[in-house]
VEXFIVO-162371 format. One line per field, with one value per residue (C-alpha): residue number from 1; residue in one letter; x, y, z. Coordinates in nm, 4 decimals, always signed. Example, Ala and Ser with C-alpha at 12.3 -4.5 7.8 and 13.67 -1.06 7.14 Angstrom:
BEGIN
num	[1:2]
residuo	[A:S]
X	[+1.2300:+1.3670]
Y	[-0.4500:-0.1060]
Z	[+0.7800:+0.7140]
REM end
This chain:
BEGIN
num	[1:2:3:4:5:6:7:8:9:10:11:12:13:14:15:16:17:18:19:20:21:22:23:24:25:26:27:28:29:30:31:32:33:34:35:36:37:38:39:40:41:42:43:44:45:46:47:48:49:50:51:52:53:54:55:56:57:58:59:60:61:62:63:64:65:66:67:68:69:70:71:72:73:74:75:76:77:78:79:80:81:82:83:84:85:86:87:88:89:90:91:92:93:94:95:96:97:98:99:100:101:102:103:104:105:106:107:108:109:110:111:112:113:114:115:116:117:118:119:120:121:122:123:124:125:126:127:128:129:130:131:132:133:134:135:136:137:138:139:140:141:142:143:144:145:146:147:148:149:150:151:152:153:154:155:156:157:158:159:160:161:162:163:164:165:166:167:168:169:170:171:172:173:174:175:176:177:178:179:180:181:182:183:184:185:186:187:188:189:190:191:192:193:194:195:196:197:198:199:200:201:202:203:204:205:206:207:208:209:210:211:212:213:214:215:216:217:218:219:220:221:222:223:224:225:226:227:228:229:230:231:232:233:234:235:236:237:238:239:240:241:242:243:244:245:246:247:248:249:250:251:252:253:254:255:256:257:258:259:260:261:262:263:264:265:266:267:268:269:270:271:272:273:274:275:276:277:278:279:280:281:282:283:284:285:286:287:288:289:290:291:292:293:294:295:296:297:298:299:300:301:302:303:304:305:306:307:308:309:310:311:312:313:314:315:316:317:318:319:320:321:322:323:324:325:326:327:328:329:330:331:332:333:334:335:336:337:338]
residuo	[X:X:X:X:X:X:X:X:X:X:X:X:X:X:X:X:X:X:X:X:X:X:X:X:X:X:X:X:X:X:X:X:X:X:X:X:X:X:X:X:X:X:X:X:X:X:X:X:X:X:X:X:X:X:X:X:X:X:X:X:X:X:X:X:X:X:X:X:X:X:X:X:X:X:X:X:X:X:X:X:X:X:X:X:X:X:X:X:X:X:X:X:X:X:X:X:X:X:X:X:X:X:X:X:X:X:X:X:X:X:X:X:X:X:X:X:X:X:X:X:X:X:X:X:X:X:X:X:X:X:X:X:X:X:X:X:X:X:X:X:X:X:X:X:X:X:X:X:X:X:X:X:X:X:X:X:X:X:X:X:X:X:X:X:X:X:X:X:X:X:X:X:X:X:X:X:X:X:X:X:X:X:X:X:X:X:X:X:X:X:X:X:X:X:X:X:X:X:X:X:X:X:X:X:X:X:X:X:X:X:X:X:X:X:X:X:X:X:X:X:X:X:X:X:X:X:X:X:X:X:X:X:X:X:X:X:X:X:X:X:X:X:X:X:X:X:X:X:X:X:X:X:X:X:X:X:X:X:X:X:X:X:X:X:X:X:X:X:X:X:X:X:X:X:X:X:X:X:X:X:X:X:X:X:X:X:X:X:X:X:X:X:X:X:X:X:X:X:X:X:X:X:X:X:X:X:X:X:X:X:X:X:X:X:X:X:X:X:X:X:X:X:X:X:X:X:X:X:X:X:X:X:X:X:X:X:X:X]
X	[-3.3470:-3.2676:-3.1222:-3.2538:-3.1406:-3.1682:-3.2426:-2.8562:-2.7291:-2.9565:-2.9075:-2.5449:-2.5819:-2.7971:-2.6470:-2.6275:-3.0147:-3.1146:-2.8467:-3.0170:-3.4073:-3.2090:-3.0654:-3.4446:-3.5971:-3.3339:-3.4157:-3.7429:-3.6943:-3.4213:-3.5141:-3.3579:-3.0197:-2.9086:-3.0863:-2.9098:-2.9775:-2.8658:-2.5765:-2.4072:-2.3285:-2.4235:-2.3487:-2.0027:-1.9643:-2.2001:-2.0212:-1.6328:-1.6774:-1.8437:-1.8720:-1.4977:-1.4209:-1.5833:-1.3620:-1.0496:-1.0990:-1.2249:-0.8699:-0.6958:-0.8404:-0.8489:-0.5550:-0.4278:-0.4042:-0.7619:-0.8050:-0.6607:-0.7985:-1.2063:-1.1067:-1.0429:-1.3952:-1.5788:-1.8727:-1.9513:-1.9777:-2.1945:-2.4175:-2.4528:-2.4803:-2.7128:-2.9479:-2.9308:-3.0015:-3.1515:-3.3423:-3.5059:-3.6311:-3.8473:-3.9052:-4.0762:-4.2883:-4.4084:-4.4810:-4.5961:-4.8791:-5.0183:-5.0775:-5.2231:-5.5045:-5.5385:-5.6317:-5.3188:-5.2320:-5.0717:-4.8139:-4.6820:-4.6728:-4.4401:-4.1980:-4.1655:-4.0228:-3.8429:-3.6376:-3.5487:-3.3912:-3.1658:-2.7870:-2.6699:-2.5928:-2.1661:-2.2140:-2.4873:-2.4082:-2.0436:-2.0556:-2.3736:-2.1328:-1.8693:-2.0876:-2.1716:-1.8246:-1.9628:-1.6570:-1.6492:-1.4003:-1.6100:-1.9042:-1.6847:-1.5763:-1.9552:-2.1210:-1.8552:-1.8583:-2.2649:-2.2548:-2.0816:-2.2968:-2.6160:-2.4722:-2.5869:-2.8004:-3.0326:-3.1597:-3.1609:-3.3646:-3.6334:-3.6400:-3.7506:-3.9687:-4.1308:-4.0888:-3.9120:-3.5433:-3.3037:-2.9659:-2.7966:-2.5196:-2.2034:-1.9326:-2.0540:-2.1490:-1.8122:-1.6420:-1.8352:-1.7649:-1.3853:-1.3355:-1.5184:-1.4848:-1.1706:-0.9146:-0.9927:-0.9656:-0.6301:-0.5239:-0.6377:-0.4325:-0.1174:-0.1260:-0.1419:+0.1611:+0.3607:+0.3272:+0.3793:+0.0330:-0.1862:-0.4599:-0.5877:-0.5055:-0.7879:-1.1327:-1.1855:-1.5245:-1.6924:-1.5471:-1.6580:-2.0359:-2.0357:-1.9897:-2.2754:-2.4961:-2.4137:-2.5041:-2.8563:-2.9269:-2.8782:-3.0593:-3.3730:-3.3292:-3.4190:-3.6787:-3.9156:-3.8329:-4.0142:-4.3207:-4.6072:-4.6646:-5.0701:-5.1018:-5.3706:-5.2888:-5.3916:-5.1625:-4.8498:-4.9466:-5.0061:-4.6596:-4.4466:-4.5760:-4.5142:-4.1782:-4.0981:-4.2726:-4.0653:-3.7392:-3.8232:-3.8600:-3.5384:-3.2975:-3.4706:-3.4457:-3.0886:-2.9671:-3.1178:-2.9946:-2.6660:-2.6913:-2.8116:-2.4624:-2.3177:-1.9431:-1.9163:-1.9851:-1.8500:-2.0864:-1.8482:-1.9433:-2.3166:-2.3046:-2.1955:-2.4358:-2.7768:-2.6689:-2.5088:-2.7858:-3.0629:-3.0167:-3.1120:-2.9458:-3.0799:-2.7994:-2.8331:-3.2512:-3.3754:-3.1491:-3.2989:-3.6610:-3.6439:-3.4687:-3.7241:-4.0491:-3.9905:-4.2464:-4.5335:-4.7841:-4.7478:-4.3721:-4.3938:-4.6350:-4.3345:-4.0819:-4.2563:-4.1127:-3.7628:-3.7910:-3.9200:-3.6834:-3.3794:-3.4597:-3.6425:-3.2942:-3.1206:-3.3297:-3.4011:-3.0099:-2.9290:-3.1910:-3.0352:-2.6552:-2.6111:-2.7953:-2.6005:-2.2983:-2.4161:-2.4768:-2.1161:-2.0129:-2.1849:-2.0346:-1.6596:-1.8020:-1.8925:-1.5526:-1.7329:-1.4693:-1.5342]
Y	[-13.6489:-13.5886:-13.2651:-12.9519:-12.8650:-12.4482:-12.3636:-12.2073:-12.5909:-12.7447:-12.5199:-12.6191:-12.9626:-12.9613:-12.6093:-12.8302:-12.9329:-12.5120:-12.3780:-12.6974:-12.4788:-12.1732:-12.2545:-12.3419:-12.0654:-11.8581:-12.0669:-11.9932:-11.6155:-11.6113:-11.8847:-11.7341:-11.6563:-11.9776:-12.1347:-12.2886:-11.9904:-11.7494:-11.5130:-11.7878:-11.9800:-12.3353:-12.5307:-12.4797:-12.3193:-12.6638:-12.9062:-12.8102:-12.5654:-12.7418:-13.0949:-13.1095:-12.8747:-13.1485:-13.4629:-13.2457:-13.1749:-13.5320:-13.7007:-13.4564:-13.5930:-13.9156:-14.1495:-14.3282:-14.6484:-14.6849:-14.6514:-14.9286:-15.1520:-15.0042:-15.1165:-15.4989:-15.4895:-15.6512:-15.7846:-15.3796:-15.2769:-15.6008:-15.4787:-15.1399:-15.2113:-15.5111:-15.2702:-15.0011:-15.1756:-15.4890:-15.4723:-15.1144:-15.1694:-15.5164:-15.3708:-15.0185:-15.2821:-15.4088:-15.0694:-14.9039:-15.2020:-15.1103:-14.7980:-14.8366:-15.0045:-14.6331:-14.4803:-14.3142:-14.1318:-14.4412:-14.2037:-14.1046:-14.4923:-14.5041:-14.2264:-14.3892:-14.7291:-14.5118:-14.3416:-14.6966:-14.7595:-14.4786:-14.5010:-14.2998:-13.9316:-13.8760:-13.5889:-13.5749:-13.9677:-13.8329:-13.4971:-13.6461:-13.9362:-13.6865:-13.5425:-13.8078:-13.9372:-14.2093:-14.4329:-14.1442:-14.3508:-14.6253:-14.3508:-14.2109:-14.5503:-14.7094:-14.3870:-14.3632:-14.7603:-14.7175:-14.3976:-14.6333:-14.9270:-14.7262:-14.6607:-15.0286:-15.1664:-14.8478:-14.8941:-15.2911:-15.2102:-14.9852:-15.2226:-15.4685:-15.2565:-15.1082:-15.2381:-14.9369:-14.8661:-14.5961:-14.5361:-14.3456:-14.1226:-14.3380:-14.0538:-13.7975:-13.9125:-14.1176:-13.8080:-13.6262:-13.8785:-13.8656:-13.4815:-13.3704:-13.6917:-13.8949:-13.6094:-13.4216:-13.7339:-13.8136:-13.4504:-13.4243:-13.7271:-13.6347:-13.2721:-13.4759:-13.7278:-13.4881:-13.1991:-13.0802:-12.8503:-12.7861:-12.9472:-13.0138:-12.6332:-12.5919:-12.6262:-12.8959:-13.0062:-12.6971:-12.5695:-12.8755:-12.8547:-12.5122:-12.6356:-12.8926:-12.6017:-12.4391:-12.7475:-12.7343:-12.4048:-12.4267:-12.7219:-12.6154:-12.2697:-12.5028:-12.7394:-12.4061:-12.3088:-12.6048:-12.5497:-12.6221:-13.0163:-12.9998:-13.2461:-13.1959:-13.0488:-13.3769:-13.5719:-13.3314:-13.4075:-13.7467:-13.8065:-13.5822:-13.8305:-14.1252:-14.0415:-13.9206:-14.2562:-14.4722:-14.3400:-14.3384:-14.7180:-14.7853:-14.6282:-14.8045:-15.1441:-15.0354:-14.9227:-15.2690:-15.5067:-15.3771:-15.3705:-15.7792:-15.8580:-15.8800:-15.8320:-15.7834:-15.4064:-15.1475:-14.8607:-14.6553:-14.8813:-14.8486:-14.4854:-14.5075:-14.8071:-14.5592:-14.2815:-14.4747:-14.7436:-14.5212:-14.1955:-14.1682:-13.9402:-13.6144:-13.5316:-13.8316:-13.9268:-13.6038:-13.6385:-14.0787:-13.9257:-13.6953:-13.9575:-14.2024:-14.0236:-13.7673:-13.6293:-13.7646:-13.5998:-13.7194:-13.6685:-13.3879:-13.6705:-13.9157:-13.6568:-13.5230:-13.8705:-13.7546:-13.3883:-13.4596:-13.7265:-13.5565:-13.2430:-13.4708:-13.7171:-13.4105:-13.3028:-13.6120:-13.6659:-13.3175:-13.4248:-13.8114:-13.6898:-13.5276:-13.8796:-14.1055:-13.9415:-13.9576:-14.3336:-14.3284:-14.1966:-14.3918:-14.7289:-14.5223:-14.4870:-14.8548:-14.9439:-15.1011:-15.1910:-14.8448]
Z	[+4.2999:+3.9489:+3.8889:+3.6893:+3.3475:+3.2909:+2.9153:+2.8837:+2.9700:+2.7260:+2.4480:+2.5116:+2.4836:+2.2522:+2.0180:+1.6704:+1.6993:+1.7560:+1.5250:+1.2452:+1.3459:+1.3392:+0.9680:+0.8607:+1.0127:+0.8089:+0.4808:+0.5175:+0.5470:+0.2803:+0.0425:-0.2545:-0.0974:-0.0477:-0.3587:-0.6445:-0.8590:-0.5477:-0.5174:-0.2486:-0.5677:-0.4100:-0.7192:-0.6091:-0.3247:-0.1263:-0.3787:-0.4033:-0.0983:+0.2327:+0.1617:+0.0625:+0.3572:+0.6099:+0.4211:+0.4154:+0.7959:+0.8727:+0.6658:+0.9420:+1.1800:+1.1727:+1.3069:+1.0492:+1.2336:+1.3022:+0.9019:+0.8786:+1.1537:+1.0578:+0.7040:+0.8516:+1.0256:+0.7656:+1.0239:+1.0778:+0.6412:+0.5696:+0.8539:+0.7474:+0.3581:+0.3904:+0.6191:+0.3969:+0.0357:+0.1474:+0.4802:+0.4581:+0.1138:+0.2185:+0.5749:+0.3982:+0.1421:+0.4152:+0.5904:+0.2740:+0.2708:+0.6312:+0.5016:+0.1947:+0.4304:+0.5371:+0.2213:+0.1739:-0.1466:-0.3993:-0.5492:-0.1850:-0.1209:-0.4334:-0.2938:+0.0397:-0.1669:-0.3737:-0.0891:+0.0605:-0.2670:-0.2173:-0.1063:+0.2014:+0.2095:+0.2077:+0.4855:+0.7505:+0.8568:+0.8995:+1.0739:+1.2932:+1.4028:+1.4834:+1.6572:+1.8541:+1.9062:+1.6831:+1.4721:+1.2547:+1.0105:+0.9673:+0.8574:+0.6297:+0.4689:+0.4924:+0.3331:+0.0366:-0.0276:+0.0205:-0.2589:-0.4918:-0.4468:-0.5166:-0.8518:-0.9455:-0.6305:-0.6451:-1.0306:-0.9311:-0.6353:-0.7768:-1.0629:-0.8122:-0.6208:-0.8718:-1.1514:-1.3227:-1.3390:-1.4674:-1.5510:-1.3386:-1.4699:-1.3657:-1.4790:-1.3229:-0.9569:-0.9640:-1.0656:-0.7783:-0.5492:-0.6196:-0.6234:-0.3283:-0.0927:-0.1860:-0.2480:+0.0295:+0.2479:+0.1092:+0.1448:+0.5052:+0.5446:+0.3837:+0.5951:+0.9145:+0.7987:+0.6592:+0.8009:+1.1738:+1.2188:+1.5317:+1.4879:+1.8423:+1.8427:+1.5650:+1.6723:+1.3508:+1.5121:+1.5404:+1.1747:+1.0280:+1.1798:+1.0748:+0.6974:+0.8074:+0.8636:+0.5379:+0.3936:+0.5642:+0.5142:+0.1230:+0.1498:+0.3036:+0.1029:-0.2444:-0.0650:+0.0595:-0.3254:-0.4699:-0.6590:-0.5779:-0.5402:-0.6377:-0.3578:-0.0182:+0.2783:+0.3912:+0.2112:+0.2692:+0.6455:+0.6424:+0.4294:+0.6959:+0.9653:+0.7821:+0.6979:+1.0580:+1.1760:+0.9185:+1.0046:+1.3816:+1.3370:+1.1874:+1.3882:+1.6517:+1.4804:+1.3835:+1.7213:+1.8870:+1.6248:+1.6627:+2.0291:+1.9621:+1.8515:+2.1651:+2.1485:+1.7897:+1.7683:+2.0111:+2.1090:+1.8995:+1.6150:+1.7069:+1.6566:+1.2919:+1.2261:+1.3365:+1.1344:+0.7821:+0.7753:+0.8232:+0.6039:+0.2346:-0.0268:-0.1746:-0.4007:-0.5601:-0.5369:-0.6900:-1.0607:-1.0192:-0.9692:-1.2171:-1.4862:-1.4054:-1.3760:-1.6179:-1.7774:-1.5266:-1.3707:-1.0323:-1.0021:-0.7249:-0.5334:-0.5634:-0.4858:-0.1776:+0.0592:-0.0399:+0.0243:+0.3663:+0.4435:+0.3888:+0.6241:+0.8822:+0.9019:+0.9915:+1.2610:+1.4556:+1.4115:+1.5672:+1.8395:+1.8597:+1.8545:+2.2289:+2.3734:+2.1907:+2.3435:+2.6909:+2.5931:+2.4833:+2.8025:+3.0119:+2.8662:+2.9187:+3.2558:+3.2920:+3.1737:+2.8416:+2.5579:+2.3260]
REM end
């Protein structure tokens, strides 16, 4: 007989997913305090503050020896970047012409190939495989190689998606990259060498989901901010379930082609594969959309796939990352390699 869960267990299990609600049930009340324009400062205090926080507490933790030996795994980054820049792009074409059959807004088509051009997020893949005892050093390595990459493969992509391409601004988003991913890693990394400190004394997990949250909450406080979009009510609906339906699809098709390779990827690995291949960038779509499709009318229509992509990849991986673990667990259990 399969035993009962009480609400206290399950909010315990599952306390990332309801303190993600909680954070955009507080952005919705609070918009403008966490806004860019807000007293929180997020331009700096998101940027230089959390996201460097998370990297600085992720190059602590991580043993330096399986650096190295994730580095060697070339079978696992080819996976990971081919899915990302080459496989979601002709897979959403192809989903993207299903439901133009429905009548469905041609501008929100557009915005739904545009966020399959996009490289991967450098935090919510990371923290969300952490959380999920996930290889968090192979997220780490796949989303920074993947935020470099989309440098060139993004404008090649959208270029031959769409026909249009920009430039996106190399300096600054390698600059970016360096200052509030790299360093910190290296630093974290360097403290735990050098340096004698507590860290299983230090609950690093917790601190660095906490930052996640910050992260979130700023997010969402900009997104309910946005102007209005001059699209339907229809359309905003029918785009929220296409992008919940789209993304539903491929961490399913990423979770069971990785599972294909039998031998080749360890559940571990699996973990990181779901999260990296599947989620899209913010930080780095909104400047692209604006470069590209400045000064058109239907920008906010094109931007709307994005907006709810972002959010929605958080949720369903705050709802994904306590079953993953038990799936974890139960390969431990099962005496699986790990």
């Amino acid at each position: 007989m399969r035993q009962r869960i009480t609400p206290g267990e399950f909010l315990r299990k599952n306390w990332l997913l309801s303190a993600i609600l909680g954070c955009i049930f507080l952005a919705g009340l609070f918009p403008d305090f966490g806004s860019k324009h807000g007293p929180l400062k997020t331009e700096y205090s998101v940027k230089y503050g959390a996201v460097s926080l998370m990297f600085l507490i992720s190059g602590f933790s991580l043993k330096t020896d399986s650096i190295l030996r994730t580095f060697q795994h070339y079978r696992l980054h080819l996976f990971i970047q081919v899915f990302t820049f080459v496989f979601i792009p002709i897979f959403t074409q192809c989903f993207v012409k299903i439901l133009a059959l429905f009548g469905i807004n041609g501008w929100v088509l557009k915005g739904l190939i545009t966020v399959a051009c996009m490289p991967p997020p450098v935090s919510s893949a990371v923290i969300l495989t952490r959380a999920a005892q996930g290889n968090e050093t192979a997220a780490i390595f796949n989303s920074l190689v993947g935020s470099f990459l989309g440098i060139i493969l993004t404008p090649l992509s959208l270029l031959l998606n769409l026909g249009s391409t920009t430039i996106v601004p190399l300096f600054s988003t390698v600059t970016q990259l360096t200052t509030t991913v790299l360093l910190p890693l290296v630093l974290g990394q360097a403290i735990k060498v050098y340096t004698q400190l507590p860290g299983q004394r230090i609950p690093l997990n917790t601190i660095s989901q906490c930052a996640l949250l910050f992260v979130i909450y700023t997010t969402f406080c900009d997104t309910f901010l946005v102007p209005e979009t001059g699209l339907s009510a229809l359309d905003v609906i029918i785009t929220i379930f296409s992008v919940l339906l789209l993304q539903m699809i491929l961490i399913i098709l990423s979770f069971k082609l990785a599972n294909w390779f039998k031998g080749m990827f360890s559940p571990a690995e699996v973990i990181a594969i779901v999260f990296c291949s599947t989620h899209k960038s913010l930080t780095l779509g909104i400047p692209i959309l604006r470069i590209m499709f400045h000064g058109y009318s239907h920008l906010s229509q094109i931007s709307l796939p994005l907006l709810v992509y972002h959010p929605t990849q958080i949720i369903l991986g705050g709802l994904l990352a306590p079953q993953l673990k038990d799936w974890l667990h139960s390969h431990r259990a099962r005496k699986l390699p790990v």
